[in-house]
VEXVEX-211815 format. One record per residue (C-alpha): residue number from 0; residue in three letters; x, y negated, z. Coordinates in nm, 2 decimals. Layout:
! VEXVEX-211815
nr/rest/east/north/up
NUM/ALA/X/Y/Z
...
***
This chain:
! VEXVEX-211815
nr/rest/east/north/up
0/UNK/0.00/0.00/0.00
1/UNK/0.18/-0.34/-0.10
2/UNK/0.04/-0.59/0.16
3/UNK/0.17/-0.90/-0.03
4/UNK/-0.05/-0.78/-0.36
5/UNK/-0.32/-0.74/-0.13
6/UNK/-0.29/-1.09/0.02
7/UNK/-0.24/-1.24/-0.31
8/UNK/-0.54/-1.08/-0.47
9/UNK/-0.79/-1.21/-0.17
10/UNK/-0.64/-1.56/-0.22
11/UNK/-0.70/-1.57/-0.58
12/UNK/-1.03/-1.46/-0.46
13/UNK/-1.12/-1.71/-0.23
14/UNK/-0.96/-1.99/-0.45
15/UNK/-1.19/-1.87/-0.76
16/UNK/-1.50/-1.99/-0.57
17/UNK/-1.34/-2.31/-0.41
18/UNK/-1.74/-2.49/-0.34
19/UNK/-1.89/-2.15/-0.20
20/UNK/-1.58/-2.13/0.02
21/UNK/-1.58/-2.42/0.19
22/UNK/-1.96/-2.39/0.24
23/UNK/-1.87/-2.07/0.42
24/UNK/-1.63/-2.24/0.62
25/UNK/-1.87/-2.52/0.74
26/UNK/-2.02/-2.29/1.05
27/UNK/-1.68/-2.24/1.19
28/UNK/-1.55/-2.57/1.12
29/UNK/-1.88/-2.70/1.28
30/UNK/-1.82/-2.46/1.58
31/UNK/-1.45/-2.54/1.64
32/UNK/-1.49/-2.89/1.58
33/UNK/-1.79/-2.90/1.86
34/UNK/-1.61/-2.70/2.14
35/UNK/-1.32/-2.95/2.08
36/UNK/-1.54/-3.22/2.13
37/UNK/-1.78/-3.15/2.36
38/UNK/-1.49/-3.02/2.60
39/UNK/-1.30/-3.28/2.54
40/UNK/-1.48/-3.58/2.61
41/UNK/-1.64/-3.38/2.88
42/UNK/-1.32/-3.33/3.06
43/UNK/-1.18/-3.73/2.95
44/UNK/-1.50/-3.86/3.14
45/UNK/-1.41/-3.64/3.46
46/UNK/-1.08/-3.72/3.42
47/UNK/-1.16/-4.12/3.44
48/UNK/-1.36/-4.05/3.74
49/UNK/-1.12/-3.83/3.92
50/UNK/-0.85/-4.10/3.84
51/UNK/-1.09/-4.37/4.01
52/UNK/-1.12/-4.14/4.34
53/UNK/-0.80/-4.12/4.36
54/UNK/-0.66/-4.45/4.29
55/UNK/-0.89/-4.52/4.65
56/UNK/-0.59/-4.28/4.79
57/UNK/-0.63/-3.94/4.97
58/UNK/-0.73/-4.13/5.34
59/UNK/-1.06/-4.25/5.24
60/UNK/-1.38/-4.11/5.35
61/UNK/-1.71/-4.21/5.28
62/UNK/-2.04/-4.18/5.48
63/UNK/-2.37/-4.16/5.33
64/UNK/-2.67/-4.18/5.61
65/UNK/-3.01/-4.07/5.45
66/UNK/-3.39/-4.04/5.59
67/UNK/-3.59/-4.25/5.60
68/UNK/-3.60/-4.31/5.97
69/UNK/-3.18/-4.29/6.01
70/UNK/-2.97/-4.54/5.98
71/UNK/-2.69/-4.72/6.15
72/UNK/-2.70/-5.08/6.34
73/UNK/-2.46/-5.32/6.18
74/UNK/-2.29/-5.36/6.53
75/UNK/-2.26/-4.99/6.57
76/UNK/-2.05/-5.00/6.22
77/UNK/-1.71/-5.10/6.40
78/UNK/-1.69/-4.82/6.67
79/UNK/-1.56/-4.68/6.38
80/UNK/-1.23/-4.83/6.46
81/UNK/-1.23/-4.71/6.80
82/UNK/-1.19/-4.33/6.70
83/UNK/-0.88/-4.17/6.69
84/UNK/-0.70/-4.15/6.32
85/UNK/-0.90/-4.44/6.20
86/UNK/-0.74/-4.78/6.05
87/UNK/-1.02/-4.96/5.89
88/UNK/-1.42/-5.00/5.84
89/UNK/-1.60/-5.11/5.62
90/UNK/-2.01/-5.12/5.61
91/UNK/-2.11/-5.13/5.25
92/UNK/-2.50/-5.24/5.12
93/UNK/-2.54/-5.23/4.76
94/UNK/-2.77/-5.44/4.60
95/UNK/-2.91/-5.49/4.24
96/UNK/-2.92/-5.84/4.17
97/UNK/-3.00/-6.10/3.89
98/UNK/-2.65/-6.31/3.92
99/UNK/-2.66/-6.67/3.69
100/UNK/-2.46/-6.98/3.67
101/UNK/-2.62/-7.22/3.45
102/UNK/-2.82/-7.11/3.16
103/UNK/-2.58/-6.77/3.18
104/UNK/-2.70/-6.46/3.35
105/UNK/-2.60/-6.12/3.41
106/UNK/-2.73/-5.82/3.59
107/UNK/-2.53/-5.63/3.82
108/UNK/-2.45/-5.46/4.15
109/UNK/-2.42/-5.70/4.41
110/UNK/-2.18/-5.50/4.71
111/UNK/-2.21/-5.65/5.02
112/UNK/-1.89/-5.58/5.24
113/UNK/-1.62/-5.72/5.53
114/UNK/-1.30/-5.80/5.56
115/UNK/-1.16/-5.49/5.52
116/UNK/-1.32/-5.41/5.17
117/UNK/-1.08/-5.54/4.90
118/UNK/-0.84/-5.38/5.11
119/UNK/-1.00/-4.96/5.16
120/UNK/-1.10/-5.03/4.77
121/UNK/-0.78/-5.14/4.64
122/UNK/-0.85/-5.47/4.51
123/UNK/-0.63/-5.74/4.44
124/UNK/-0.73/-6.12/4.50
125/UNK/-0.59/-6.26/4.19
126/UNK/-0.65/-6.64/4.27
127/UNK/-0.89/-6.79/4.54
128/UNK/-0.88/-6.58/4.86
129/UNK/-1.05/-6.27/5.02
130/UNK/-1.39/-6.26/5.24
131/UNK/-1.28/-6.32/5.60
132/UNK/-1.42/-6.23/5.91
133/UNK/-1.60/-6.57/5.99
134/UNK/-1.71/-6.51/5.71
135/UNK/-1.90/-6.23/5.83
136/UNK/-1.97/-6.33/6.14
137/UNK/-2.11/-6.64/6.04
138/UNK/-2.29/-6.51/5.70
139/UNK/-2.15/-6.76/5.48
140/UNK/-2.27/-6.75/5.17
141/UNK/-1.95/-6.74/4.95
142/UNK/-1.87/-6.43/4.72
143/UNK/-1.55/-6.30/4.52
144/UNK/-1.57/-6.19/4.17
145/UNK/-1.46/-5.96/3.91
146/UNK/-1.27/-6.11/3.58
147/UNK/-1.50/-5.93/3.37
148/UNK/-1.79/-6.15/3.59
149/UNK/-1.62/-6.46/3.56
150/UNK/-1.58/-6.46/3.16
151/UNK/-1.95/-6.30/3.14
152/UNK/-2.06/-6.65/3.34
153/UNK/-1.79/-6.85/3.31
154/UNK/-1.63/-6.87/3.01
155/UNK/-1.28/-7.00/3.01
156/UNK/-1.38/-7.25/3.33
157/UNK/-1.25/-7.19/3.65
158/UNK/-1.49/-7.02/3.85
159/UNK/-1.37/-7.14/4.18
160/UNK/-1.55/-7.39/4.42
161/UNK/-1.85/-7.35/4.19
162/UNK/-2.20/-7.16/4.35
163/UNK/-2.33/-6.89/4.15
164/UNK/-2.75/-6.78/4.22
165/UNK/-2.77/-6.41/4.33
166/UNK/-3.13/-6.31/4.33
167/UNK/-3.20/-6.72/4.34
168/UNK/-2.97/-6.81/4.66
169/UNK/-2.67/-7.01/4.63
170/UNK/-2.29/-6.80/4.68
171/UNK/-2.00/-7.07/4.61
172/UNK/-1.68/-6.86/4.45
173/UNK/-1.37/-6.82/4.65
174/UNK/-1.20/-6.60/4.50
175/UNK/-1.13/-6.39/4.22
176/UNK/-1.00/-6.02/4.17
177/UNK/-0.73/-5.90/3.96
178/UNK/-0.82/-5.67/3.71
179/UNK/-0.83/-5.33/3.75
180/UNK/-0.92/-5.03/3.54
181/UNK/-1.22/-4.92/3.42
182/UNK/-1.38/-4.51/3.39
183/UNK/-1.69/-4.37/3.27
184/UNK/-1.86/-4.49/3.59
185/UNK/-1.82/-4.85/3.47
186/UNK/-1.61/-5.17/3.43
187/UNK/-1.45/-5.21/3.78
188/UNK/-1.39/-5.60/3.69
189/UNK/-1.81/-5.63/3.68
190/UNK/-1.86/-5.69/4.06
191/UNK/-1.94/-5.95/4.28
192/UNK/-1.86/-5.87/4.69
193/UNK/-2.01/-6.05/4.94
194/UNK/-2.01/-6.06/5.35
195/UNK/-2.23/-5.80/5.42
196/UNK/-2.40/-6.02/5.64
197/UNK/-2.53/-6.24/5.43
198/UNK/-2.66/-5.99/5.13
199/UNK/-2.82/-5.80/5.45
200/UNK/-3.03/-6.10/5.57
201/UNK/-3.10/-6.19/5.22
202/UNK/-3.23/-5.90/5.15
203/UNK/-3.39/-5.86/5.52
204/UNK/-3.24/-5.60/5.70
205/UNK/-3.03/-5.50/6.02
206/UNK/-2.97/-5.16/5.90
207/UNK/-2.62/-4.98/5.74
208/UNK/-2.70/-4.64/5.49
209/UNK/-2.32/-4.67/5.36
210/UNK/-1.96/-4.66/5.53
211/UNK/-1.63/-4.65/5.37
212/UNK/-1.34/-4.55/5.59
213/UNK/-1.00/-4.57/5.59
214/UNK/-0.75/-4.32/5.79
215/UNK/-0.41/-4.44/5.88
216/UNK/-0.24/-4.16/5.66
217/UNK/-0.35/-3.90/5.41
218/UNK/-0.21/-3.65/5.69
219/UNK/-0.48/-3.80/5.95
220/UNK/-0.77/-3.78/5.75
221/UNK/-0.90/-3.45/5.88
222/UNK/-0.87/-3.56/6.22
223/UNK/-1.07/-3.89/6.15
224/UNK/-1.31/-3.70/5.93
225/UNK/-1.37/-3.47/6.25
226/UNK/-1.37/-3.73/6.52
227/UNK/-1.65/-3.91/6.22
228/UNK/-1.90/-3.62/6.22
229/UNK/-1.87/-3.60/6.64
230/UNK/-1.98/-3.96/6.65
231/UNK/-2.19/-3.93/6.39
232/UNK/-2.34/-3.57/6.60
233/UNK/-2.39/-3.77/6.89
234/UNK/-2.52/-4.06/6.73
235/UNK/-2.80/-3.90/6.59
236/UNK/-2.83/-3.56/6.76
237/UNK/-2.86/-3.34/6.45
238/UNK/-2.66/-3.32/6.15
239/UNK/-2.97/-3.37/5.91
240/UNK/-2.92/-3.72/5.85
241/UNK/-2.56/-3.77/5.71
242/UNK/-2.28/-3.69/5.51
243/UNK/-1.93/-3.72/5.58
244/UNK/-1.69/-3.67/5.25
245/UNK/-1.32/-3.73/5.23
246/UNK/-1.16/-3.81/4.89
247/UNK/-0.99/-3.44/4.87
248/UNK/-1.34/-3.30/4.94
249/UNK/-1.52/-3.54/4.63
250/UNK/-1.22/-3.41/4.40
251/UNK/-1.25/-3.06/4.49
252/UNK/-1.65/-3.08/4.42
253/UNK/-1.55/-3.30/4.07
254/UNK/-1.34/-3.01/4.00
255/UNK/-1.59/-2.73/4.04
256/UNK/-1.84/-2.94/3.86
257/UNK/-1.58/-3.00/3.56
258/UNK/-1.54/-2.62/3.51
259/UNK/-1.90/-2.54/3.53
260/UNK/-1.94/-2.79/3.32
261/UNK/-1.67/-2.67/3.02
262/UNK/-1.79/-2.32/3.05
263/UNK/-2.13/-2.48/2.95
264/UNK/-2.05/-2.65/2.70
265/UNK/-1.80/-2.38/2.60
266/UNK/-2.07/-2.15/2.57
267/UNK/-2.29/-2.39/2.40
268/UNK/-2.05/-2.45/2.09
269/UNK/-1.99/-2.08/2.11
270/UNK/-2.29/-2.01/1.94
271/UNK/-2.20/-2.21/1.62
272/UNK/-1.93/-1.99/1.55
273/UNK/-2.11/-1.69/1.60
274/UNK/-2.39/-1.86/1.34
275/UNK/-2.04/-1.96/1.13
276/UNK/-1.98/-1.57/1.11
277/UNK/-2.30/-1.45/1.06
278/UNK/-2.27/-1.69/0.74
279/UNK/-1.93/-1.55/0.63
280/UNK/-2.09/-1.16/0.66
281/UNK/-2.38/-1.27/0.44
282/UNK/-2.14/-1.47/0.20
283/UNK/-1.90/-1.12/0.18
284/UNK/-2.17/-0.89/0.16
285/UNK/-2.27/-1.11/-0.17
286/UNK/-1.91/-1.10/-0.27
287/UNK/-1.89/-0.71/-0.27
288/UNK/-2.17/-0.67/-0.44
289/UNK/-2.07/-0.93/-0.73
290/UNK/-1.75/-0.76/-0.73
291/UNK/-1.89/-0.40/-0.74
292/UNK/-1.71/-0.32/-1.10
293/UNK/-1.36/-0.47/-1.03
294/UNK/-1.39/-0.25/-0.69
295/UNK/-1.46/0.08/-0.93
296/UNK/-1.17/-0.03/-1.16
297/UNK/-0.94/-0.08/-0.88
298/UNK/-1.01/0.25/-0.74
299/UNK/-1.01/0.41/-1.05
300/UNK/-0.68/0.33/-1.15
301/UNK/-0.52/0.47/-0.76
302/UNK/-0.61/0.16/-0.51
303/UNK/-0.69/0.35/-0.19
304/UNK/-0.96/0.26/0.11
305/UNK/-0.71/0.08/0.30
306/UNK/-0.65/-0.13/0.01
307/UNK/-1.02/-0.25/-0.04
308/UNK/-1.08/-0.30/0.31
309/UNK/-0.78/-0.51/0.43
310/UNK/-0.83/-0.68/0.07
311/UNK/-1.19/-0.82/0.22
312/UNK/-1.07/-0.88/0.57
313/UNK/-0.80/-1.07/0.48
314/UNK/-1.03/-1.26/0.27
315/UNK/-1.28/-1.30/0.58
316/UNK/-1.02/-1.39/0.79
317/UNK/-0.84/-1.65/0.58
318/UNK/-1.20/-1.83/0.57
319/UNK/-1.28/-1.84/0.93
320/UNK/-0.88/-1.92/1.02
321/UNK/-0.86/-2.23/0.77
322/UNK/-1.22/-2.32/0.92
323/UNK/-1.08/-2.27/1.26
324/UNK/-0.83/-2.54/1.17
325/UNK/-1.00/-2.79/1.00
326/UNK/-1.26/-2.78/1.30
327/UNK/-0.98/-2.81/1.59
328/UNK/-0.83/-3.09/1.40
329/UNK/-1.12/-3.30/1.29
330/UNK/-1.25/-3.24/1.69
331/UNK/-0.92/-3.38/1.80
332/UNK/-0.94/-3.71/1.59
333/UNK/-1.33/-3.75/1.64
334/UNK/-1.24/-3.69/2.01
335/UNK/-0.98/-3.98/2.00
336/UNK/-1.25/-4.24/1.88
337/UNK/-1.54/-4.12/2.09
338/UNK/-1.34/-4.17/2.38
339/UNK/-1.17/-4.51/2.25
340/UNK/-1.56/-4.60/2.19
341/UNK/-1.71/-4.54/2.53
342/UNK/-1.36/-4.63/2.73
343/UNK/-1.26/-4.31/2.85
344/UNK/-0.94/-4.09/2.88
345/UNK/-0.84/-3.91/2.64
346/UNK/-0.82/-3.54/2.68
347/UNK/-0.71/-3.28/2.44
348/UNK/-0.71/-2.96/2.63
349/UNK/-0.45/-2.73/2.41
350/UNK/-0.57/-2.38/2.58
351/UNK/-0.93/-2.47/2.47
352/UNK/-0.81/-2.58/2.14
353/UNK/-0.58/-2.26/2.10
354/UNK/-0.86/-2.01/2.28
355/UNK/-1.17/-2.21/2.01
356/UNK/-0.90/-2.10/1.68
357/UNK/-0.80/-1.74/1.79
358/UNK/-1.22/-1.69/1.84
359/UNK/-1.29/-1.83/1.55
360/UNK/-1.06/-1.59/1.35
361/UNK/-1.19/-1.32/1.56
362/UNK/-1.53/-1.42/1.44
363/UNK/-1.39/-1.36/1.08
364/UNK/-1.27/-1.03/1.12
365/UNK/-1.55/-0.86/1.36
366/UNK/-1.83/-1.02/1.08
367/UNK/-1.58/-0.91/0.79
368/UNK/-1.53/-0.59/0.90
369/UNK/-1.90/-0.45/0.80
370/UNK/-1.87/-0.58/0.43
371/UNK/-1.45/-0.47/0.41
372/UNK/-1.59/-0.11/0.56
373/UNK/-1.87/-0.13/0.30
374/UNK/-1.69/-0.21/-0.04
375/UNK/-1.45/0.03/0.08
376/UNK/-1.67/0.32/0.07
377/UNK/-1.82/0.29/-0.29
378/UNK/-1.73/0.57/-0.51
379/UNK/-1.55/0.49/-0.83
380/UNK/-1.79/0.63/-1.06
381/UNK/-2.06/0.43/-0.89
382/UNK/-1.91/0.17/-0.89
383/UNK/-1.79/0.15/-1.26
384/UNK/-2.18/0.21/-1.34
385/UNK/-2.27/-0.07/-1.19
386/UNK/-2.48/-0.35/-1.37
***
């Protein structure tokens, strides 16, 4: 058997029907290219927020009370500070507000917070200066910015000294941040932080749903995490009505998510290459019989089984291989843009992109190997009758 006449007669073969080829190739081109994707930007987006987690550094811990009847006294906030392993509190109140200056408005997330805020968050204050605790204490009415804020209402003005309208009260600017990076969970430069005081009697309330806390090393955060919940235990008496999450414990659960979450979409693209093979079957079964007579001839004049069959495989398998490429590489440069587009990282995952072209060549020889098996079993005779 003379492999390299073998190969050279199943490329002359594919290469004689250039149009129907490619169209074979579309389902595993389609298949590849949407595992490559899908993964891809999949992972870039859990990669951006992962990246934001941990810029916040591995000794922050967050606490979310929930019910509707548990919540936290503002006061209560700061005996925080008194618990062994922790540096720094902050309460945090969130609130959606309608932010203008002039005739320019903008629609945001208002975050209400102390002293210690910019700080446990890593922000910078790029000009102006930081939310103090007078601030607080008196609930001064001032607030500090993002840059993405300021040029949304200011233009190329300087923002500072001027009052801004948050839900229609007056905030005068004191400060501005630095920029900082942005993820799939949004522009971190589109804030606007404010004593927590005075977005809490604004908005009428005395009561605290949201802590951030900052341990004085990455080695005492279990400890403060620990000493958290006992407070927190005694506080309310049950643990029903909190949550207590360190930054190691959000990545770990953003990890687990991420691999469900490929294996979905994994499986998901799977099934267009499986579709993609089902099309190169049909398209050799078609081929075999088209090719009936020049199957006869060849095995009329000494060409063996083996011949026949590794003719057609090779032929299936050069298909779904050059389909498998064409869809890993297209999937790569769509993936670029999509994630240039929506601001994300950019992931290319080369086990997935390796483990998406070896299945898809598999594909070609398991759905190749019924219509090889088939033209090699014709009879000569049979075959050389055929109309």
């Amino acid at each position: 058997m003379n492999i390299k006449s073998v190969t050279k007669m199943a490329f002359q073969s594919i290469l004689s029907n250039k149009m129907r080829t490619f169209l074979t190739m579309l389902g595993i081109i389609i298949g590849v290219f949407s595992v490559v994707v899908l993964i891809s930007i999949g992972q870039g987006a859990t990669s951006g927020v992962a990246d934001s987690i941990s810029s916040m550094g591995s000794n922050i811990i967050s606490i979310n009370i929930f019910g509707r009847r548990a919540s936290i006294k503002f006061n209560d906030v700061y005996d925080f500070e008194k618990l062994d392993g922790v540096k720094s509190v902050t309460p945090v109140y969130t609130s959606n507000s309608i932010v203008k200056y002039d005739l320019k408005t903008t629609d945001i997330s208002v975050i209400g917070g102390n002293e210690n805020y910019l700080g446990i968050n890593n922000y910078e204050i790029g000009s102006g200066r930081a939310i103090t605790p007078v601030d607080v204490d008196y609930r001064n009415k001032i607030a500090v910015i993002g840059l993405t804020t300021a040029e949304e209402l200011f233009g190329k003005d300087n923002p500072l000294g001027k009052e801004i309208s948050i839900n229609g009260e007056k905030y005068t600017v004191v400060g501005i941040l630095e920029s900082k990076g942005s993820s799939i969970a949004g522009d971190s430069n589109d804030i606007v932080i404010v004593p927590v005081t005075s977005i809490m009697r604004q908005n009428n309330t005395s009561q605290i749903s949201s802590i951030t806390v900052q341990a004085n090393s990455a080695e005492e955060s279990a400890k403060a995490k620990e000493n958290i919940e006992n407070y927190l235990f005694d506080y309310f008496g049950s643990e029903d009505y909190y949550n207590v999450f360190s930054q190691d414990e959000m990545l770990e659960v953003l990890s687990e998510t991420t691999a469900m979450l490929t294996a979905m979409l994994g499986g998901i693209a799977g099934i267009s290459l499986l579709v993609g093979g089902i099309g190169i079957m049909n398209i050799m079964l078609v081929t075999v019989t088209e090719r009936t007579r020049e199957i006869g001839v060849r095995k009329a004049i000494g060409a063996g089984r083996s011949n026949i069959m590794i003719q057609f495989l090779i032929e299936s398998s050069v298909i779904s291989g050059v389909g498998g490429i064409l869809g890993a590489v297209s999937g790569m440069i769509a993936s670029y843009i999509i994630s240039n587009m929506m601001s994300i990282n950019y992931v290319i995952n080369i086990p997935v992109i390796i483990g998406a072209f070896v299945f898809s060549l598999a594909v070609g020889v398991f759905f190749g190997l019924y219509p090889a098996n088939k033209a090699s079993k014709l009879k000569p005779v049979d075959a050389l009758r055929y109309e």
